[in-house]
C-alpha positions in Angstrom: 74.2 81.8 123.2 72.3 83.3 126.3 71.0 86.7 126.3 71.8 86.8 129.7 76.0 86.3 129.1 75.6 89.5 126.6 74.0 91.6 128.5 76.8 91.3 131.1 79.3 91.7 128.6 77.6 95.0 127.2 77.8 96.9 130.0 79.9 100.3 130.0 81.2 101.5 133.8 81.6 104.8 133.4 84.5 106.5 134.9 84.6 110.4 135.3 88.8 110.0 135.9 89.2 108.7 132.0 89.7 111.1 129.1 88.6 109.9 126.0 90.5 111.9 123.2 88.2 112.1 120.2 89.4 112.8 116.6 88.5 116.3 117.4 91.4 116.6 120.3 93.9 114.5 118.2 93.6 116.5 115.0 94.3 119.9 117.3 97.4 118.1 118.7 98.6 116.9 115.2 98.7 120.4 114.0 100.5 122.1 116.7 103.9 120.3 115.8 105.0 120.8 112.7 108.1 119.5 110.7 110.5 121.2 109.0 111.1 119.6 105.5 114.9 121.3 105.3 115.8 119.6 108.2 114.5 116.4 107.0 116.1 116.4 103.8 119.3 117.6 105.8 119.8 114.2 107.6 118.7 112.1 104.7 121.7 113.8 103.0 124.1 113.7 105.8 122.7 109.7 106.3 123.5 109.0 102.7 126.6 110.1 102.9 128.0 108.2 106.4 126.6 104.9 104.3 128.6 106.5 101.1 131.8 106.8 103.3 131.1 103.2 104.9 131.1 101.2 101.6 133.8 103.5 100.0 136.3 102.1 103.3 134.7 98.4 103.2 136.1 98.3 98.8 138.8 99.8 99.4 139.5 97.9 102.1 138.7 94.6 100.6 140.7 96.4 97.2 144.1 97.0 99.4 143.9 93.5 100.6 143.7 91.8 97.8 146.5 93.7 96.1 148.2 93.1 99.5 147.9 89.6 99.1 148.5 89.3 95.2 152.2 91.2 96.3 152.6 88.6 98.6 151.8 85.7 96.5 154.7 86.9 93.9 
């Protein structure tokens, strides 16, 4: 390798436009916005039962249709 190719590649062009957020700036922006556990837990619940609801219709769909076909069978 050539020192020359790494000094080229090492060099930083500083640009007094870019912000750099450091840890420091991110950690003050994490803790601003807070979550509210209740409401979490509210649409977990309300989630679990839409899929509850969803597979209860799919059986007894599937359940009806079967009988329906058994009738006709007979």
């Amino acid at each position: 390798m050539n020192n020359v190719d790494l000094s080229k590649i090492s060099k930083v062009i500083e640009d007094p436009n870019i912000k750099i957020e450091t840890s420091k700036n991110l950690n003050s922006n994490v803790l601003k916005q807070r979550v509210n556990v209740d409401i979490l837990k509210q649409r977990l619940l309300k989630q679990k039962k839409k899929d509850r609801f969803k597979r209860t219709i799919i059986l007894s769909t599937v359940v009806v249709s079967l009988g329906a076909l058994t009738m006709l069978t007979y």
